[in-house]
C-alpha positions in Angstrom: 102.7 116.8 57.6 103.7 116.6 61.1 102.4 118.0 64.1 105.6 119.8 65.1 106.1 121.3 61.0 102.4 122.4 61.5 102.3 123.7 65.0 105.7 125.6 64.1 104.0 127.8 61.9 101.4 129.3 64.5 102.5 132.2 66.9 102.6 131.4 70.1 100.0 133.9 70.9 97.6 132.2 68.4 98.5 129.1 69.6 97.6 130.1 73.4 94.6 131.3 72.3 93.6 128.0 70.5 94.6 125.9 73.4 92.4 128.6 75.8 88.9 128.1 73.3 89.5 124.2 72.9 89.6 123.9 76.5 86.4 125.9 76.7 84.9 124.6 74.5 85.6 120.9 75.6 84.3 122.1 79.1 81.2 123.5 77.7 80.2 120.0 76.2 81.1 118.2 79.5 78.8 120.1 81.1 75.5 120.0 78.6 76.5 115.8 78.4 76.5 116.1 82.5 73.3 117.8 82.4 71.8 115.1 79.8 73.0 112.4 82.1 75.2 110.7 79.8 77.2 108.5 81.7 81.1 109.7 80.8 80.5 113.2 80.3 84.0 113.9 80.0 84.8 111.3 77.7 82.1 112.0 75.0 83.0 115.7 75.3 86.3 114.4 74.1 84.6 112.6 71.6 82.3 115.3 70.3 85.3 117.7 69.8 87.3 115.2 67.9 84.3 114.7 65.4 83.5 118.4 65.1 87.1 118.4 64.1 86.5 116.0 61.5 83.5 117.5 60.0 85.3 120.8 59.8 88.7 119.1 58.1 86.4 116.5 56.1 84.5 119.5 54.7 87.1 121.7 54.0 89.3 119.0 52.0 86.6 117.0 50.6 82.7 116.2 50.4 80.9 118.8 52.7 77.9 116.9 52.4 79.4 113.5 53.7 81.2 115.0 56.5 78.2 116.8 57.4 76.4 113.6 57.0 79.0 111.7 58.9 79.3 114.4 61.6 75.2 114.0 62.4 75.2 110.3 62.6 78.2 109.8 65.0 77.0 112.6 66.8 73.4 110.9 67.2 75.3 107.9 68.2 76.9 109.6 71.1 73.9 111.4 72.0 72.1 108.0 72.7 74.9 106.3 74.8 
């Protein structure tokens, strides 16, 4: 599927909305990595979404248990950088 095909089929409304909470969200994690001292906040804020992402999809269309899995040790990974 592509992104245009799936995007289509969300309101614009909805679609503002999701944009407004993933920017949050992203900013939130910025700022905890920032306060951790991690040395590209920004960057593993990025990174941290996109697995979250992931997990959720990887859950939802397949093993919950190995995304979950999956999710904690990449997480961990980014934690210690």
């Amino acid at each position: 599927m592509s992104r245009t095909s799936s995007t289509a089929r969300v309101p614009p409304a909805v679609r503002v909305a999701i944009v407004e909470h993933r920017d949050w969200f992203t900013g939130f994690l910025e700022d905890r990595f920032r306060e951790l001292g991690h040395p590209r906040p920004g960057a593993a804020a990025d990174e941290f979404s996109l697995l979250r992402d992931g997990a959720v999809c990887g859950s939802y269309a397949g093993d919950a248990v190995a995304a979950t899995s999956a999710f904690e040790r990449a997480a961990r990974r980014l934690l210690d950088a």
